[in-house]
Kinemage of the C-alpha trace (Angstrom):
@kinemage 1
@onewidth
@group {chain A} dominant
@subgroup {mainchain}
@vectorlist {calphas} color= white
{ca unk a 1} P 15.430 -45.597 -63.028
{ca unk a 2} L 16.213 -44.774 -58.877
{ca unk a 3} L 13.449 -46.507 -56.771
{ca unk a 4} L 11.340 -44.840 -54.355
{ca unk a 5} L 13.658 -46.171 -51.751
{ca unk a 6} L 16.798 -44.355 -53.237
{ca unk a 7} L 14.707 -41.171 -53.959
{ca unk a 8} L 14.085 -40.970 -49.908
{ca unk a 9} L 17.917 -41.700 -49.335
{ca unk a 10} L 18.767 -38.887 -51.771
{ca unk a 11} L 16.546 -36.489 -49.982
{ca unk a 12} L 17.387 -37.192 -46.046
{ca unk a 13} L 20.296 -35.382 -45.995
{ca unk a 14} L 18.547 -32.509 -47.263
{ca unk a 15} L 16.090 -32.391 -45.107
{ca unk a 16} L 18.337 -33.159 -42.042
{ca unk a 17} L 20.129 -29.733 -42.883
{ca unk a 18} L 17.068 -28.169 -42.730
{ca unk a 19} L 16.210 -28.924 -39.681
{ca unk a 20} L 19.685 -28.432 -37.947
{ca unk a 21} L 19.336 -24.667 -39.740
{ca unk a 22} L 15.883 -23.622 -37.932
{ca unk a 23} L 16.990 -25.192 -35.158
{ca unk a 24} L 20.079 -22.990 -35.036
{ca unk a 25} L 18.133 -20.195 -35.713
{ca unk a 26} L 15.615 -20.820 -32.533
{ca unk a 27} L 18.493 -20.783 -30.335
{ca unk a 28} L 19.555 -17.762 -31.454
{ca unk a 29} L 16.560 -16.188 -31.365
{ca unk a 30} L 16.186 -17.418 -27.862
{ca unk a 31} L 19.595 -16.376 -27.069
{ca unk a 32} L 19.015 -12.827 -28.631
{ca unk a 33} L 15.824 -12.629 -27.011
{ca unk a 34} L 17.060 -13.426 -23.318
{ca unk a 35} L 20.023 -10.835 -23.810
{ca unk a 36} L 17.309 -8.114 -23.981
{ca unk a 37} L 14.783 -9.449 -21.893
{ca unk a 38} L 18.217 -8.977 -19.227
{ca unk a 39} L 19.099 -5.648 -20.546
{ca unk a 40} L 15.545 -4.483 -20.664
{ca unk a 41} L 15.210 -5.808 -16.729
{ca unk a 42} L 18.624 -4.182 -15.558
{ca unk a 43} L 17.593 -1.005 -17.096
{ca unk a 44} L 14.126 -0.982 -15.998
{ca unk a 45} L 16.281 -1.752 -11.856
{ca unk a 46} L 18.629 1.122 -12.672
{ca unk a 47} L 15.968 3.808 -13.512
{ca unk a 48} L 14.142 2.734 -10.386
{ca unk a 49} L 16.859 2.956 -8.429
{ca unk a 50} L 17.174 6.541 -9.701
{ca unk a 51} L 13.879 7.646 -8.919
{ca unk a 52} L 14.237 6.044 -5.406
{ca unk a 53} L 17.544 8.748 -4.991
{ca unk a 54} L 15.631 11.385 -6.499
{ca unk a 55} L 12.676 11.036 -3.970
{ca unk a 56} L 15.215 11.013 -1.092
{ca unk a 57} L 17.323 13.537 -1.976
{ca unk a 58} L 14.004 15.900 -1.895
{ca unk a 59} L 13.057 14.720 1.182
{ca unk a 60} L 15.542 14.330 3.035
{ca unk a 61} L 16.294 17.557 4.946
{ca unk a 62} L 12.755 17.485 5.855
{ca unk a 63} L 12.878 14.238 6.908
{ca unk a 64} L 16.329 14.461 9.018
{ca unk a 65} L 14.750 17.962 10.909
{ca unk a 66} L 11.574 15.460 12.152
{ca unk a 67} L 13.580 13.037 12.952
{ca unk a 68} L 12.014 10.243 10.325
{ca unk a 69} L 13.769 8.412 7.828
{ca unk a 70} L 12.722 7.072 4.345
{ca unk a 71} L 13.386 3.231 3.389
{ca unk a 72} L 12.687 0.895 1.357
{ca unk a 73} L 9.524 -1.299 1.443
{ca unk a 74} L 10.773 -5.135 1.530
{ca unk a 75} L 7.520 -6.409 0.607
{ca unk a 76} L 7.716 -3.748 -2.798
{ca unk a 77} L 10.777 -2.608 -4.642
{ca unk a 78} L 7.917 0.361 -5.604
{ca unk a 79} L 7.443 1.459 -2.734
{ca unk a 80} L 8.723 3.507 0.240
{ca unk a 81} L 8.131 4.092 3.526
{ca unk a 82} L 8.204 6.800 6.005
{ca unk a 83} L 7.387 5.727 9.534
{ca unk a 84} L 6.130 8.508 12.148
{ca unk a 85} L 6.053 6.811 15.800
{ca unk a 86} L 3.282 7.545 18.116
{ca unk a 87} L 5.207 9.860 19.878
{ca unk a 88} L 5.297 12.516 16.963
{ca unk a 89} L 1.610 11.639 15.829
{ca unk a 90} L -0.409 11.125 18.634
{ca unk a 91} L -4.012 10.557 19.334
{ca unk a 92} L -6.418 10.660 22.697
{ca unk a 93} L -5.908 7.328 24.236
{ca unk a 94} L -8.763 4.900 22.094
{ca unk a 95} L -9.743 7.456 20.135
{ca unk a 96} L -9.282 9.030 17.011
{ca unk a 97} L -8.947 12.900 17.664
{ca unk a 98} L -5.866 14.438 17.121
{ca unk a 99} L -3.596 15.677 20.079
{ca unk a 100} L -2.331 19.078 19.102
{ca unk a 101} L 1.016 18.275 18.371
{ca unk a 102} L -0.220 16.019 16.110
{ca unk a 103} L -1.546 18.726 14.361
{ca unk a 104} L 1.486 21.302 14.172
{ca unk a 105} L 3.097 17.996 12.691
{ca unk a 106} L 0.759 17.773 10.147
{ca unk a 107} L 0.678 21.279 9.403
{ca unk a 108} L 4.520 21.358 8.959
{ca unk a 109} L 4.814 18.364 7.359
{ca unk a 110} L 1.686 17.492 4.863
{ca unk a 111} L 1.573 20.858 2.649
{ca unk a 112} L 5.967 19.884 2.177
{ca unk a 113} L 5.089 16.433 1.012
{ca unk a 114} L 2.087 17.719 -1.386
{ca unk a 115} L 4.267 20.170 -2.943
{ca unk a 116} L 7.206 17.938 -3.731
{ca unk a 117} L 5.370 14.666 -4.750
{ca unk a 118} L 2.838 17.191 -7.355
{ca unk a 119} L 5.649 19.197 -8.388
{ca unk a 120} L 8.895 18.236 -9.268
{ca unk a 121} L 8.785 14.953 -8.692
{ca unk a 122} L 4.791 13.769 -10.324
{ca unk a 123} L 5.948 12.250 -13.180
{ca unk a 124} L 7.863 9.563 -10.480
{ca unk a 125} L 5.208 8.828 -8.202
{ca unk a 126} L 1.669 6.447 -8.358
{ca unk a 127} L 0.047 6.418 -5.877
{ca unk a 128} L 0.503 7.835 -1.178
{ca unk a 129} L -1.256 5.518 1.434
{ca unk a 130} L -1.803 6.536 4.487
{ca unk a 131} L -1.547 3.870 6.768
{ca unk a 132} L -2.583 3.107 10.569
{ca unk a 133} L -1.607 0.639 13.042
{ca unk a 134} L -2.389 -0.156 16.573
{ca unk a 135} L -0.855 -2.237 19.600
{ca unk a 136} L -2.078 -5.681 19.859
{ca unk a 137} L -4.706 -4.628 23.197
{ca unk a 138} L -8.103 -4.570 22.162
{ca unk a 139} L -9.872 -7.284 19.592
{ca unk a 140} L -9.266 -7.349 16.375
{ca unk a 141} L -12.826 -5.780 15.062
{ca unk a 142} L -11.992 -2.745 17.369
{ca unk a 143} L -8.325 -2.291 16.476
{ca unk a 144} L -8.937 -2.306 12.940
{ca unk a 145} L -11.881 0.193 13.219
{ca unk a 146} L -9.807 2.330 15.227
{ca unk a 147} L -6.714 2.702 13.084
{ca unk a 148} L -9.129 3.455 10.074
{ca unk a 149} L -10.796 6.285 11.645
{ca unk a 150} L -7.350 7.430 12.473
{ca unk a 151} L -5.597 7.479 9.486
{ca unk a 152} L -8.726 9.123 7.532
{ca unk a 153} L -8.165 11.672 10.568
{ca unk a 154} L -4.754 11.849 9.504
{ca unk a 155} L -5.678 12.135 5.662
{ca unk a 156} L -8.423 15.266 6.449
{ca unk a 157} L -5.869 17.410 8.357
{ca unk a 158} L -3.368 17.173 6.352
{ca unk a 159} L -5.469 18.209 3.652
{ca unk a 160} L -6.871 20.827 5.015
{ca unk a 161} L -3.416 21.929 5.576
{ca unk a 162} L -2.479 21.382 2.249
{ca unk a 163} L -5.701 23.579 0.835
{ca unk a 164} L -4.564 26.831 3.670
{ca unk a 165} L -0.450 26.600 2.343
{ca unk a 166} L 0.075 24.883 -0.702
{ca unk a 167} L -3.585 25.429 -2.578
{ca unk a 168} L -2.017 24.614 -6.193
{ca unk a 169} L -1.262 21.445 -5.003
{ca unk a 170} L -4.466 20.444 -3.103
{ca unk a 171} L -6.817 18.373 -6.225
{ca unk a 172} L -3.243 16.520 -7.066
{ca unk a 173} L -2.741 15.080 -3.796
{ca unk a 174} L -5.955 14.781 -2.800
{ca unk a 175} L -6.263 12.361 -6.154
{ca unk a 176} L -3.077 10.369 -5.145
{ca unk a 177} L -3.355 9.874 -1.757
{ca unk a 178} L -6.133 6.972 0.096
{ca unk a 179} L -6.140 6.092 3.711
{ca unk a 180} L -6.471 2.835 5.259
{ca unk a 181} L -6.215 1.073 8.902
{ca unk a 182} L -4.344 -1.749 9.334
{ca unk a 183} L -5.371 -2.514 13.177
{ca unk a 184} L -2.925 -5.455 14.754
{ca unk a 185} L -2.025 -7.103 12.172
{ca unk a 186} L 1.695 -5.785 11.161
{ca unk a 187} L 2.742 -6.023 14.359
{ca unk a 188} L 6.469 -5.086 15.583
{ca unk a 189} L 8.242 -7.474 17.968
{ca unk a 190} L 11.759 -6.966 19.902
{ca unk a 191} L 14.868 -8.854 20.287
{ca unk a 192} L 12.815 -11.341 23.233
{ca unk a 193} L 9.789 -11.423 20.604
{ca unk a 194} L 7.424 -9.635 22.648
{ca unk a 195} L 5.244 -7.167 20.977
{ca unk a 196} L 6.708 -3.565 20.948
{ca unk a 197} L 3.580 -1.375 21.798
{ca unk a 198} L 5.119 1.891 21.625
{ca unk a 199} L 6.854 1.263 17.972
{ca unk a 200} L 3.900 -0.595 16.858
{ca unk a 201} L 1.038 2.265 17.506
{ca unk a 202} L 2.429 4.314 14.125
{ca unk a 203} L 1.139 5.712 10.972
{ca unk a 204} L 2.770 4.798 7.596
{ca unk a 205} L 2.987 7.011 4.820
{ca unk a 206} L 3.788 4.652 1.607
{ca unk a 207} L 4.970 6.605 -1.131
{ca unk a 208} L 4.364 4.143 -4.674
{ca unk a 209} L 6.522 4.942 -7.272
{ca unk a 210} L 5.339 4.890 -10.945
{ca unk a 211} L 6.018 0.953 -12.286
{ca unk a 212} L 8.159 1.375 -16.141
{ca unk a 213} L 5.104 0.316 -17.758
{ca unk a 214} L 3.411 3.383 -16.297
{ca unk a 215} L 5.513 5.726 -17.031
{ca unk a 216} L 5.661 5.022 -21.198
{ca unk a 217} L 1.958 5.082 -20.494
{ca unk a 218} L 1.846 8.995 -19.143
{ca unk a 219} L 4.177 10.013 -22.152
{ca unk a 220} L 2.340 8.122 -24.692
{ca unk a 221} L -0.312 10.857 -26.211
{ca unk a 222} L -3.918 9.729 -25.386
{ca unk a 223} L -6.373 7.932 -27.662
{ca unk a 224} L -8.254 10.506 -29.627
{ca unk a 225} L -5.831 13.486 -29.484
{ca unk a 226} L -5.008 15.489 -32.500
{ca unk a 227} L -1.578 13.076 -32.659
{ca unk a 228} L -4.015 9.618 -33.187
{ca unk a 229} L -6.833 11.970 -35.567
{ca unk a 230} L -6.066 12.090 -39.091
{ca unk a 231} L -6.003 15.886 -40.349
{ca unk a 232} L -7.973 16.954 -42.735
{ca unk a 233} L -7.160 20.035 -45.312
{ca unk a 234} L -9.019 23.321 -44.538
{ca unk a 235} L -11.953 24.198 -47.266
């Protein structure tokens, strides 16, 4: 009869074998699951990059005719940007009224963006911020108040351009689009690191693309629709 000492020798190997199997089967699993995690992330990078051509390309005769260009946020792979310089959106000097070239700019250029980002191109976009910035004269609270009331200038009029040419496209953009001052506080410097006045008085318009994860949200059917209700026979 084996002892309880040989019955434990006997079944070590055993259970050594066992373990070397699941632990075989974790790596692979780990392996496996990195592979897609990559192939998920390098799809997800190459639809973006898409959308990013797509918004261009429908933009960018517009853009080239103004003389504005449309890049790439560094701070957001989401996002991008198109700068207008003070020159081409100007305001009274400390004051948020709109000169009236300002305002033929608007009118040009606000009822073109409405109808391309809430037509072909709504499935691709989130969100449009209307940014404003100053020069670095003037405090801080004052700047920032300033560049507020000028990009919610900025926001009305082009609206109310939007509602006179492109009406269908009015409630969509209107939904999309926020305004918001930034004051001083992105400030743009020049090759001897002295604040650029001129380029830094701007407005921003930040056009946010729709993240992956929102865009299986907008196809997947809602909660409650005749797709999620269970169907019940006529009597």
């Amino acid at each position: 009869m084996s002892s309880p000492m040989d019955q434990d020798n006997t079944s070590s190997p055993t259970t050594g074998g066992v373990i070397d199997l699941m632990t075989s089967l974790a790596m692979i699993f780990i392996l496996l699951f990195a592979a897609f995690i990559t192939q998920t992330s390098s799809e997800a990078q190459s639809q973006l990059q898409e959308h990013k051509e797509n918004v261009q390309t429908a933009l960018r005769d517009h853009l080239k005719r103004l003389g504005l260009t449309l890049d790439s946020d560094p701070q957001d792979p989401l996002t991008l940007l198109i700068v207008v310089p003070d020159n081409k959106l100007t305001f009274e000097f400390g004051q948020s009224m709109l000169s009236l070239d300002a305002i033929r700019f608007l009118q040009e250029a606000m009822p073109f963006y409405a109808a391309v980002l809430c037509g072909p191109l709504r499935d691709k976009i989130d969100s449009l911020a209307i940014q404003g910035h100053t020069d670095d004269r003037g405090d801080d609270a004052y700047n920032l108040k300033l560049s507020q009331e000028r990009s919610l200038a900025v926001m009305v009029k082009g609206l109310e351009a939007i509602e006179a040419q492109e009406p269908s496209a009015y409630q969509c953009f209107q939904a999309m689009t926020s305004a918001s001052g930034r004051g001083r506080q992105d400030l743009i410097y020049d090759s001897g690191h002295m604040v650029n006045r001129e380029k830094s008085r701007r407005v921003i318009f930040k056009i946010r693309l729709r993240s992956t994860e929102q865009r299986h949200m907008a196809k997947a059917p809602p909660t409650g629709s005749t797709l999620d209700s269970p169907i019940y026979p006529l009597l």
